[in-house]
Each structure stands twice: as C-alpha cells, then as structure tokens.
N, C-alpha and C positions, 0 to 999 in steps of 0.2 A: 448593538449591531444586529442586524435581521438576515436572514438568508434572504437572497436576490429573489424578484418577482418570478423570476424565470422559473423557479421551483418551487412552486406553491405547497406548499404543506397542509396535509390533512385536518378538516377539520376537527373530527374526533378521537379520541385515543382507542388505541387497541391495550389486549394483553392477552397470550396467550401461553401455553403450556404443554410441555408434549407429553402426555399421560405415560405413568408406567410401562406397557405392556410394549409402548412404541420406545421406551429408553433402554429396555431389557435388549427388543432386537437391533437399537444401535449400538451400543456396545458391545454388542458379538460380530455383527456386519463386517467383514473386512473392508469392505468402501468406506464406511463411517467408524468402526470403532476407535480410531485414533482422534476424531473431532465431530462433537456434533453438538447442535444444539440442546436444552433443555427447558432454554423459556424465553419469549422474547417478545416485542412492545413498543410502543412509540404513545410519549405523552405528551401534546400539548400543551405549553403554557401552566407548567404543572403543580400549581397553585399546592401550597400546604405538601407537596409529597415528602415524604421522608422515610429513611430508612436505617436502623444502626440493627446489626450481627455480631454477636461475640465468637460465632462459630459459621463457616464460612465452606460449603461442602462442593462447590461447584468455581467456576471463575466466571465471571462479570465484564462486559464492555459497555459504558454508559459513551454516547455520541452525543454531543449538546451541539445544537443548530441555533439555538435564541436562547435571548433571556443568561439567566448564569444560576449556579449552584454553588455549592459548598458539601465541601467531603473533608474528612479524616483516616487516617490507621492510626497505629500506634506510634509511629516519625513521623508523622506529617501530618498537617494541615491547610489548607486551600481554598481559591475559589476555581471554581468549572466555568469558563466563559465560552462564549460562541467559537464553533470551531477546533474545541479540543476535547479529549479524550480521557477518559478515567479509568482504565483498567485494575481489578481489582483480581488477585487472583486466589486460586483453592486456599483457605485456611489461612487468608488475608483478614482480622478483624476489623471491621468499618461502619463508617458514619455517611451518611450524603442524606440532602434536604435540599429542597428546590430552595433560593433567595427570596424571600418575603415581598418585596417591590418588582421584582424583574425575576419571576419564577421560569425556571428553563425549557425549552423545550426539547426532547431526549429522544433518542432512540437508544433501543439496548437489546442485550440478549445474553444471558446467560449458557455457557458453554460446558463439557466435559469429554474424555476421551484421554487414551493412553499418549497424546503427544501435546497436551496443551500446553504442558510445559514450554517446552518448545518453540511454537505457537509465542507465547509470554515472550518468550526472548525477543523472537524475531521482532515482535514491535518492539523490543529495546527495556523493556518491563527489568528491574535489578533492585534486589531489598535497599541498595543505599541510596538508588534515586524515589523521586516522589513519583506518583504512579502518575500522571498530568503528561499528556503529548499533546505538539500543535499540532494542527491537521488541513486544519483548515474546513469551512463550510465546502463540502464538494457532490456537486450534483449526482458523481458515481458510486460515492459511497452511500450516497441518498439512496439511490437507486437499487444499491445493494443493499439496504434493511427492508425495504417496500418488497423485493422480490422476494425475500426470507421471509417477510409474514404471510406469504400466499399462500405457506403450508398449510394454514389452520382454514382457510377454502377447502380441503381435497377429501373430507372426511376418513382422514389418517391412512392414506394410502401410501404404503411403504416406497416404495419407490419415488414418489410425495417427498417423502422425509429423507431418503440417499440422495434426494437431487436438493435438499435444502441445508443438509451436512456437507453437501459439497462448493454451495453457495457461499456456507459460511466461512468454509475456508478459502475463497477468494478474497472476498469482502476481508478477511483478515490480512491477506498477502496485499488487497489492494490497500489498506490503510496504510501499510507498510512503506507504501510506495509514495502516498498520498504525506504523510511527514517526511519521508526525505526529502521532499519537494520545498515540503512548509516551513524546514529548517534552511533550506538553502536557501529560500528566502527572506529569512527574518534578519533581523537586523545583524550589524556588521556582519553580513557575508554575503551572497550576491542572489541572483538570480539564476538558478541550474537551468530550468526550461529556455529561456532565453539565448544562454551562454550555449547548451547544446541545441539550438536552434541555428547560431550563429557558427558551430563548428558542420551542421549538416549544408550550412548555405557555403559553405566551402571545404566541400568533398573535395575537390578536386584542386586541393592547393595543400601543401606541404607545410601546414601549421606548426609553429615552434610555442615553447612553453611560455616563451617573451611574450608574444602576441595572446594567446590566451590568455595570462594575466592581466594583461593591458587591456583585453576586452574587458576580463571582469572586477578591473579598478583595484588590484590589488598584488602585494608584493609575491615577487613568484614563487616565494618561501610555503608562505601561508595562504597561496590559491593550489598550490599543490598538495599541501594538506590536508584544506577541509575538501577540495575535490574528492579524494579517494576516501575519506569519512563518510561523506556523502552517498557515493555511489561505489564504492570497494574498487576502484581501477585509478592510476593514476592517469591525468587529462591526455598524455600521451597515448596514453594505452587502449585508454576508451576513445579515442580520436579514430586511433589505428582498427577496433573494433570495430566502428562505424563504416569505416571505409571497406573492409570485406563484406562489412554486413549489405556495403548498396554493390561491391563487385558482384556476388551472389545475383542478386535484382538484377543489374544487369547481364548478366549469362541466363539466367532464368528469362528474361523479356525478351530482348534483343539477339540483333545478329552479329555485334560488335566480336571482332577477335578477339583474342587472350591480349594482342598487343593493344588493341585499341580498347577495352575496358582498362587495361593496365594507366595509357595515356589519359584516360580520361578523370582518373584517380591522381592523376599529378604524378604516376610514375615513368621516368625516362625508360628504364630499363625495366622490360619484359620478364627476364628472368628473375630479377630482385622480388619483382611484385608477385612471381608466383613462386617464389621462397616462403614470401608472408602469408601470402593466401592460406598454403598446406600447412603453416606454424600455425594459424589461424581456424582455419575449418576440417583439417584435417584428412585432407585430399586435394591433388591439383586443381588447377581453374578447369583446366580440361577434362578429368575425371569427373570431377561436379559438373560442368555442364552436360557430361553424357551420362550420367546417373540420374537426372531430373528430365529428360527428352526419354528415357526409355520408357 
C-alpha cells in the first residue's frame, strides 16, 4: 500500500534535534513544559534502518506511510504496516527495523514534558495492549510532521520551538482523532464519518436509535455501544449535540426566531427546544443570541 498521489512525499530524508540549551528552556517554558519535542525526522524508504534501546529516556511516535517495519518490547512483537502507529513510551525497552523487501517509510519525533503521560493515554497507549494503532495514511497528520520539521529552518528561535511544542500537541490530539475514525471504520463496525454525515443530513428530523442502527447495519445493542466507544456520547446524545451545535449557527447567521430555529430542528414546541438548548450550551437561545450580536 502507498500513500495517494495526492501527497507526494519528500524525496530525501531529514533528521533533526533540538540541542540542549533549547530543551533546558522547554521544560521550564509554561507554554511547552508539559510537551515538547526533542528530535524528530522523516525517512524514506528506510532501507537497512534499525534501532533496539535497553534504556529509553524520552517517548517515541514512529508514523509509517509506506512500505512496513517490525518492532518489539518486552510483550510484544509486530509488524508496522502502512497507516499505523508505534508509540513507544519513557523507559519502554525496544526493538524496530525497517522490513528488508519493503523498508518503510516514517515520520517520527521523539517527545518529553511533565504531561506526556497523559498525552500516552489519550492515544489509548496501556502496558497490556501492544503499542500498534490504525490511523490510517492521512494527509493532516502528514501535514502535521512536515510543519514540525520547519523548526530546524528558524536557526533555534524560541518562539520557533513554543509554536512547534504546540504543533506537536495537536498533531497528537489530531491522531487521536484520526484512529477513532480508523477504528470505526475497520472491519465489523461501521463507518463514523459517514453515519455522522447522515445524522447532519438530518438535522432537522427527530432520529430514533432504530433508525441509526438501521443506517449503520447493525443490532441497536451493539451500534449503541461501539458508538459511545468511539466517540464518548451515546448516538442519542451526540445527535442532540449536533443539533444545538447547528441552533447556535443558526442564531449566530440568521434572522430565524427562537420558534423558527426551534422548527427547523424538527421541534414542535418552542419551549422544549429551548429547555435543551440551556441543558446544552448553557444559556437561552435568546441570551446566546444576544450575547454574540453585542
């Protein structure tokens, strides 16, 4: 498997490093000391690379876009194919080696900071699973190592390196994002993007949990489940979520009344929907709308 034409990948490899004196003032930085980078790189086609640690002082996110690899710790062993993710974290001991016929092609970046823990979790990272997440090849996470290498451009200009600690921790939270997707897509279970494309194309209809199952080909037991796995709400909830989040948009755009966004949402009654709204966002439709016109 190759990444799409569409995102042509560099021809040569980088690697770069953020010297001492710039790692001293990210970890005191309060912008950066909870995350930042410490080294990071993209290899093409990475013929022969390899690497095993017994001692492991920083945390690791290997990205493979082509080609496959192979990694180890001490529970696991693997292959890294196109699309997934190897994180490896502080005082993890490990093994990884590009694949001899089909050597991978990587982005990475080595990380530290008082919250990478943290950080570890949220992509799902747990000593009893293997550290391997699908991800999927995706053009924004692409986009997000490419703009984190720009650092080593700026000849170590600190604010350079707070705006590339802060990069990094998108790029983390988007990954984050980018496998819930990839999980919801994998096999036995359905299409998220899709499915909430199909509850946005009917805002304005009174969805029951029937009918979202039934889109998503599945019993409503176990579409209610991995739904709120997937994305922490259950399909109700995130339905109902949706539906303030476009009443907002409308009161923020338009000249629609409280009643006629209400109607437009599929609710009969005015007052119900601005029951939800305030359970929802935390103020009337009317207070929100006068709160964003002032």
């Amino acid at each position: 498997m190759s990444a799409p034409s569409k995102w042509p990948l560099p021809e040569h490899g980088t690697r770069f490093l953020t010297p001492a004196f710039m790692l001293n003032k990210l970890a005191r930085h309060p912008l950066t000391r909870e995350c930042y980078p410490t080294a990071m790189g993209f290899y093409p086609a990475a013929s022969a690379h390899r690497m095993q640690r017994s001692r492991h002082d920083d945390n690791l996110l290997i990205y493979c876009v082509q080609g496959k690899g192979h990694a180890s710790t001490h529970n696991w062993r693997g292959v890294i194919a196109p699309g997934e993710a190897l994180l490896l974290p502080q005082s993890v001991a490990h093994h990884y080696e590009a694949d001899p016929d089909e050597p991978w092609t990587i982005y990475w970046v080595h990380f530290q900071g008082s919250s990478t823990a943290i950080f570890n979790q949220y992509l799902g990272y747990r000593e009893d699973r293997h550290p391997v997440a699908l991800v999927g090849v995706s053009p924004q996470l692409i986009a997000h190592f490419r703009g984190l290498l720009e650092v080593r451009r700026t000849g170590y200009s600190t604010r350079s390196f707070i705006n590339a600690a802060n990069q990094l921790r998108h790029l983390l939270t988007q990954m984050a994002l980018e496998m819930r997707g990839a999980q919801a897509n994998s096999q036995h279970s359905f299409n998220l993007e899709a499915l909430q494309s199909f509850m946005l194309e009917h805002i304005g209809q009174p969805l029951d949990l029937d009918t979202l199952a039934t889109a998503a080909r599945l019993s409503k037991y176990h579409f209610a489940n991995k739904y709120k796995a997937l994305t922490g709400y259950s399909p109700i909830r995130h339905f109902l979520n949706m539906k303030m989040e476009h009443a907002c948009y409308l009161l923020d755009t338009g000249n629609l009344s409280v009643q006629g966004v209400a109607a437009a949402l599929g609710y009969d009654d005015p007052l119900y929907f601005s029951r939800l709204f305030k359970k929802t966002i935390g103020m009337s439709p009317r207070a929100y709308r006068s709160s964003v016109r002032k």
